[in-house]
N, C-alpha and C positions, 0 to 999 in steps of 0.2 A: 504493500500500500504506500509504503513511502515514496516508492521510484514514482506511481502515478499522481502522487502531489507534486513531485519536482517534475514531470510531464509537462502539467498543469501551468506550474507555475515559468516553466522555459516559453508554454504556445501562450501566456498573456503577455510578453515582453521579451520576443526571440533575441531580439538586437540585444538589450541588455546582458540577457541570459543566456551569451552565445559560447560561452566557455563551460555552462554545464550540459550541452551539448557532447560532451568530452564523455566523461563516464557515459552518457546516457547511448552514446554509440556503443562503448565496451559492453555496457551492462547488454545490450542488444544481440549484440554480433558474440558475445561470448554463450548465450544462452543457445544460439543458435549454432556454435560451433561443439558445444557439449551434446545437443543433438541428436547432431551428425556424429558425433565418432560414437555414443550409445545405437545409434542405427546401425554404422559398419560394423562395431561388433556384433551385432545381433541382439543386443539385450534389451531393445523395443522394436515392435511394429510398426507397420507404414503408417497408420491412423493414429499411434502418439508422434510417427516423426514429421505428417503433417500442421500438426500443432504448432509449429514452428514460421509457417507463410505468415501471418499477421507482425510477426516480429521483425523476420527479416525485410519485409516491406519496412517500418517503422523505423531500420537501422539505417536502410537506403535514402527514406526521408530526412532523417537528422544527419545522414554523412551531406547531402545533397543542399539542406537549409544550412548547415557548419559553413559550405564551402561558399555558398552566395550572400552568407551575412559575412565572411572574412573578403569576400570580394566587394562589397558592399564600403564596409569598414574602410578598407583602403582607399575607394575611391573618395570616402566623405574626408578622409583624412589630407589626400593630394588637393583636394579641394579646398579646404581650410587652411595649409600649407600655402597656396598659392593667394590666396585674398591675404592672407596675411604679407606678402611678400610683394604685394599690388601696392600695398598701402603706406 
């Protein structure tokens, strides 16, 4: 319950909250790599090892929101750099 507070509280203020992005990739892609090697060894079925689609979508979204609020960030930053340097 905790991770979906901090969910919660990254999707009201992604820009702010764009470094707890971080864990919340690991916590993601870790669950889903735990998985996966419980599926190659055999020790769950297909139907626990699709349990897993909702996350990995989830990981692909906050790798993908990580990289466009860090490309975001930079450009506001070149930008206020530059007015600053106008003046």
């Amino acid at each position: 319950m905790a991770w979906k507070c901090a969910f919660l509280l990254i999707g009201s203020n992604p820009a702010r909250y764009r470094l707890m992005m971080i864990p919340s990739i690991v916590e993601k892609f870790g669950y889903v790599l735990t998985m996966g090697v419980l599926y190659i060894q055999g020790r769950i079925g297909v139907t626990d090892a699709l349990v897993i689609s909702p996350d990995r979508l989830w990981g692909v979204l906050f790798t993908t929101a990580f990289s466009k609020m860090s490309a975001l960030t930079g450009r506001q930053a070149v930008g206020s750099e530059r007015a600053r340097i106008e003046t």
